[in-house]
DOROBA-256066 format. One line per 3 residues: number of its first residue (from 1); for each residue z, x, y of C-alpha. Coordinates in Angstrom, 1 decimal, always signed. Example, Ala and Ser with C-alpha at 12.3 -4.5 7.8 and 13.67 -1.06 7.14 Angstrom:
2
1 = +7.8:+12.3:-4.5 ~ +7.1:+13.7:-1.1
END
This chain:
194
1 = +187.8:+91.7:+103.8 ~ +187.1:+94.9:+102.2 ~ +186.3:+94.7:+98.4
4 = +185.2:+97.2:+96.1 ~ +183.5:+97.2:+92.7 ~ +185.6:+99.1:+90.0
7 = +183.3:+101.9:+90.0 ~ +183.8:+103.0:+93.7 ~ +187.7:+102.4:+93.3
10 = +187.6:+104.4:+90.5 ~ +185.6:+107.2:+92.5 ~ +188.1:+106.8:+95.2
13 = +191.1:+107.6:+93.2 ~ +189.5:+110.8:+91.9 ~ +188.6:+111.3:+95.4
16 = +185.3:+111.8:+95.4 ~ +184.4:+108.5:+97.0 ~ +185.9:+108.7:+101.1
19 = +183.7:+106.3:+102.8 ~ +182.5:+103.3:+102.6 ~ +179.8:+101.1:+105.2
22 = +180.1:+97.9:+106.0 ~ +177.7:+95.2:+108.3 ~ +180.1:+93.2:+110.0
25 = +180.3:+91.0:+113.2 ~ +183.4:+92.4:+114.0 ~ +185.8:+94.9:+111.9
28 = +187.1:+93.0:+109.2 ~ +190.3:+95.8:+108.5 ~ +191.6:+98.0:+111.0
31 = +193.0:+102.0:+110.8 ~ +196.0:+101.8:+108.6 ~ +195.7:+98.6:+106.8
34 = +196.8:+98.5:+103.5 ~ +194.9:+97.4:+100.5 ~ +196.5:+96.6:+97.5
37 = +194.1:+97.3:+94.6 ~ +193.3:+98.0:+90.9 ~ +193.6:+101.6:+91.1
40 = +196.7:+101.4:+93.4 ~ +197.3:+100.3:+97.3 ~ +194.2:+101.9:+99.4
43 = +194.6:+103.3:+103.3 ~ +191.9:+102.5:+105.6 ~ +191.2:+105.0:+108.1
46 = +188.7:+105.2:+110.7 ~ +187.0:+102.1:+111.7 ~ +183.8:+102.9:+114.1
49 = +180.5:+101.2:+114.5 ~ +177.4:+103.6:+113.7 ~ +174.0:+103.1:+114.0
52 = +171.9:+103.4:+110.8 ~ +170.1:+106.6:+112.2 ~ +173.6:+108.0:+112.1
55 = +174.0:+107.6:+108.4 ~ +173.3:+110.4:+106.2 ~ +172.5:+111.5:+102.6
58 = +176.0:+113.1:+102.4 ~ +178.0:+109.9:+104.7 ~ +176.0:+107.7:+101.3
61 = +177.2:+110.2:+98.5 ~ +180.6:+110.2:+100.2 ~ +180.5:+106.2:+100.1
64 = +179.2:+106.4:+96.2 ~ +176.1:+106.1:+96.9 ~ +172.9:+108.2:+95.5
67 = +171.5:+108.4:+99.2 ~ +170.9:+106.5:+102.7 ~ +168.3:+104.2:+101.8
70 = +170.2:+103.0:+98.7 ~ +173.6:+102.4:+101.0 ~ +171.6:+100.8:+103.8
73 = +169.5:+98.3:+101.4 ~ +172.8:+97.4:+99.7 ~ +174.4:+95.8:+103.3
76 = +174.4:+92.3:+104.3 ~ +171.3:+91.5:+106.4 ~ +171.6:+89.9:+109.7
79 = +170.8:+90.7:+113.5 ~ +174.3:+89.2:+114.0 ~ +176.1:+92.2:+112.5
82 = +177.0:+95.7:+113.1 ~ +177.1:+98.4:+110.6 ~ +180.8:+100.3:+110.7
85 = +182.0:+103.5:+109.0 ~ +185.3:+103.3:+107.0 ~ +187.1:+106.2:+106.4
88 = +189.8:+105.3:+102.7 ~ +191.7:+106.9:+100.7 ~ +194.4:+106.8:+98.2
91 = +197.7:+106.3:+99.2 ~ +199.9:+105.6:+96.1 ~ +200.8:+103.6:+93.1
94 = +200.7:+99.6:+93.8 ~ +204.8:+98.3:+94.0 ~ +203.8:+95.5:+91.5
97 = +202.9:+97.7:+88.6 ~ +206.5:+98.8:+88.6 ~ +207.4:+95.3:+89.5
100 = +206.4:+93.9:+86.6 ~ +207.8:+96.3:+84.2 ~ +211.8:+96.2:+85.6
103 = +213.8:+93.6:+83.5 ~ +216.7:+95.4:+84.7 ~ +217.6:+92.0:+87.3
106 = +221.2:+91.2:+87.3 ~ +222.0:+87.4:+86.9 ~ +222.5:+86.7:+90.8
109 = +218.9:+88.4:+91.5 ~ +217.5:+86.5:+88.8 ~ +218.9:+83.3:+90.5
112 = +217.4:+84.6:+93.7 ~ +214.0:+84.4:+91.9 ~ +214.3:+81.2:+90.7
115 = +215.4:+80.0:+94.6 ~ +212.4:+81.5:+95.6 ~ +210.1:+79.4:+93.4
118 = +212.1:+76.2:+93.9 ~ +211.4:+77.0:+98.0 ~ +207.7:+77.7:+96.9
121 = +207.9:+74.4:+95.3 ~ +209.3:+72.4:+97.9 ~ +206.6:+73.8:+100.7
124 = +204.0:+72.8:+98.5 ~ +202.0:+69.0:+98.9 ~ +202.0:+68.2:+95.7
127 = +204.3:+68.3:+92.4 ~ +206.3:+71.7:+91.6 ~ +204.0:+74.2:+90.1
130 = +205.4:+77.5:+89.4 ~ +207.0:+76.6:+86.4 ~ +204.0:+74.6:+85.0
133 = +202.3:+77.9:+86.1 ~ +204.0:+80.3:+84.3 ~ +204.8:+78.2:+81.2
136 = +200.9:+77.4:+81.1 ~ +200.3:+81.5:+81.2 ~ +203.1:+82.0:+78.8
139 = +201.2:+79.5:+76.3 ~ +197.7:+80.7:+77.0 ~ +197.2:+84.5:+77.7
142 = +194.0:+85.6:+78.5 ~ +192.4:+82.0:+78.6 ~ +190.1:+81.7:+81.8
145 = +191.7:+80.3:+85.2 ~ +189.0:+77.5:+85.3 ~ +190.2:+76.1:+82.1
148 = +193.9:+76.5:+82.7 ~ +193.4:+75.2:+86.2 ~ +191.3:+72.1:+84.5
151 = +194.7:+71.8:+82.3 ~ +196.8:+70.9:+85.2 ~ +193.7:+68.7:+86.7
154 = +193.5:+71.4:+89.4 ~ +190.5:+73.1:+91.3 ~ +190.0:+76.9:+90.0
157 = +190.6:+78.6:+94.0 ~ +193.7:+76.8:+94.4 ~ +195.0:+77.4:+91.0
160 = +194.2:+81.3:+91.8 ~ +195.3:+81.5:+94.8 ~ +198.5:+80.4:+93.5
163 = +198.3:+82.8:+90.4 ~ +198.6:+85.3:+92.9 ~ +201.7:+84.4:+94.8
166 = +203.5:+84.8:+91.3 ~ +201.3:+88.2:+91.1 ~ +202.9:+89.1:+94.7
169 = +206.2:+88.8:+92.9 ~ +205.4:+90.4:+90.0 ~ +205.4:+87.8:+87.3
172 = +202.1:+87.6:+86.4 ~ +199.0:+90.0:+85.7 ~ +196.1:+90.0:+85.6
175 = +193.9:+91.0:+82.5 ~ +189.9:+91.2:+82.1 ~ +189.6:+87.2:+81.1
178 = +192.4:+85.4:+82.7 ~ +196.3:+86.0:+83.3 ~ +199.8:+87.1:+80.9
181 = +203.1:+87.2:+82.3 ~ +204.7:+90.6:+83.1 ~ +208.2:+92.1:+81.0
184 = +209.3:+90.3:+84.8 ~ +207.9:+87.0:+84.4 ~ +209.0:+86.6:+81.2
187 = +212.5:+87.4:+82.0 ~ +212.6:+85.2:+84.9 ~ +210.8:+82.1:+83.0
190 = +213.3:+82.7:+80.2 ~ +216.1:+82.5:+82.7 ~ +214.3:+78.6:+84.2
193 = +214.4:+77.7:+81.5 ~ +217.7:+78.4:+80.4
END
């Protein structure tokens, strides 16, 4: 996976960040892959193996660096890995944000919604969560995920990973300390539980 510190996103939407290095067995994105981020969805280009005595001061600035040695020190150690290049730049708004905001849905897409999470439901192994998931966020903005996730007698990955399949859907965002539902999720919780 390819994750960034909000720093170097933030450098990559003004555009003065274009590469970033990576020590990898194998490429872990390829050219064209889409990232969905906090700064909006990220393109990866390029995706090449270099040796170090390729990098430069300018490849590290260009990656957000201050120079080489500060880039090279900062990659995972191991004789197992490779270092690759990674050309990425930004490609748009993320579809969520705007997502989130439209409470425009007519009755019969609302009740698609609500189909969806009652299929999301049904392929899960234990009890129906989405509900209890959005109800819990709806009661408790901004309350950590390990204690909401504790609430439901759940582990804290899980309970994320789950989080983030409402995210997908645009119910729920994320803030800096835990989750709040979107104008979206609001509107579609409002309509479960009517």
């Amino acid at each position: 996976m390819l994750l960034f510190q909000r720093d170097v996103l933030n450098g990559i939407a003004a555009g003065e960040i274009d590469l970033a290095f990576r020590r990898w067995r194998r490429p872990a994105v390829r050219p064209g892959t889409e990232l969905r981020t906090a700064v909006g969805v990220l393109v990866v280009g390029a995706v090449e193996s270099v040796p170090e005595s390729a990098v430069t001061d300018r490849d590290a600035r260009r990656a957000g660096f201050a120079d080489r040695d500060r880039l090279l020190a900062d990659q995972r150690p191991g004789a197992d890995r490779r270092l690759y290049r990674i050309g990425v730049r930004i490609a748009g708004d993320d579809p969520r944000i705007r997502l989130r905001q439209d409470t425009d849905a007519p009755t019969a897409e609302l009740d698609e919604i609500v189909a969806e999470l009652a299929r999301m439901d049904a392929r899960s192994r234990r009890e129906p969560w989405t509900a209890r998931i959005l109800e819990l966020i709806d009661d408790q903005p901004g309350v950590r995920a390990a204690e909401l996730a504790a609430e439901l007698g759940r582990k804290t990955q899980p309970f994320k990973a789950d989080v983030r399949k409402l995210k997908e859907r645009g119910l729920t965002e994320s803030l800096e300390t835990g989750y709040r539902l979107s104008p979206r999720g609001r509107l579609v919780l409002g309509h479960l539980r009517a």
